[in-house]
VMD Tcl script that draws the C-alpha trace (Angstrom):
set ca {
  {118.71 95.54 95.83}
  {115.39 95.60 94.83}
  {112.63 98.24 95.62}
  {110.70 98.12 99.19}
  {109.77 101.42 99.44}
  {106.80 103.07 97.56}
  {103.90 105.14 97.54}
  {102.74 107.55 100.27}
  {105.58 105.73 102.27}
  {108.24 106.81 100.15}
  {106.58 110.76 100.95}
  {106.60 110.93 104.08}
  {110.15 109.42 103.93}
  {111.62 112.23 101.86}
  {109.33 114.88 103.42}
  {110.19 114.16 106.78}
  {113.96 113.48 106.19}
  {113.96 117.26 104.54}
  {112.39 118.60 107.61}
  {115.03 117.05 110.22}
  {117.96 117.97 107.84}
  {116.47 121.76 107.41}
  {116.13 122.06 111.09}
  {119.15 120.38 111.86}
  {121.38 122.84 109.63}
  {119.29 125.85 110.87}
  {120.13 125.39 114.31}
  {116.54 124.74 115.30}
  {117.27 121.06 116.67}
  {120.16 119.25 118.07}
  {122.87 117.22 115.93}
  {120.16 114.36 116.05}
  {118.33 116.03 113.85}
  {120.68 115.12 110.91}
  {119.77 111.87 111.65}
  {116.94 112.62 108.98}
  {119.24 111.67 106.28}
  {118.38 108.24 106.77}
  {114.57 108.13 105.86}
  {115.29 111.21 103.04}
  {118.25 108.70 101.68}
  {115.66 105.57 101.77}
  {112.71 107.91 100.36}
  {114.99 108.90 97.26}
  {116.15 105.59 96.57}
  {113.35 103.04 97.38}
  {115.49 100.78 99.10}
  {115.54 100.17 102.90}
  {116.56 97.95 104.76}
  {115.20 97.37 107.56}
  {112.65 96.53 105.16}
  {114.29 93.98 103.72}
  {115.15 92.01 107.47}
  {111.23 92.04 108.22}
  {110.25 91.01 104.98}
  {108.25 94.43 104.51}
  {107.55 95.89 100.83}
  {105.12 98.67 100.58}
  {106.43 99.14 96.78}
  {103.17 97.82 94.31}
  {105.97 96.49 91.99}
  {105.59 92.62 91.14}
  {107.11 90.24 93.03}
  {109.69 88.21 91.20}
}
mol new
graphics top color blue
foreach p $ca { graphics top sphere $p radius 0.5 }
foreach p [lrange $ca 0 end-1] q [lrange $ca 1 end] { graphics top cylinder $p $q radius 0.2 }
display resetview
């Protein structure tokens, strides 16, 4: 698969994945809160796909 994710996007991705996780296994939140390991696994790997369906790509790579 090819990159979709980039830039600030790909931040807040992995920032706000870390934060739901941390919660999540401090007790804080609920069980949803690991659902964070969605966005943190999209962040670290650039790929997403739900990108991909809509035809989104925030990643400045060139198009090939």
């Amino acid at each position: 698969m090819k990159a979709n994710v980039g830039g600030i996007d790909k931040v807040v991705r992995i920032g706000g994945g870390a934060v739901l996780v941390g919660l999540a296994a401090a007790g804080i939140v609920g069980a949803w809160g690991w659902i964070g390991i969605v966005p943190l696994a999209t962040g670290l790997f650039g790929v997403c796909p739900a990108y991909g369906l809509l035809g989104i790509n925030t990643c400045p790579m060139k198009k090939t």
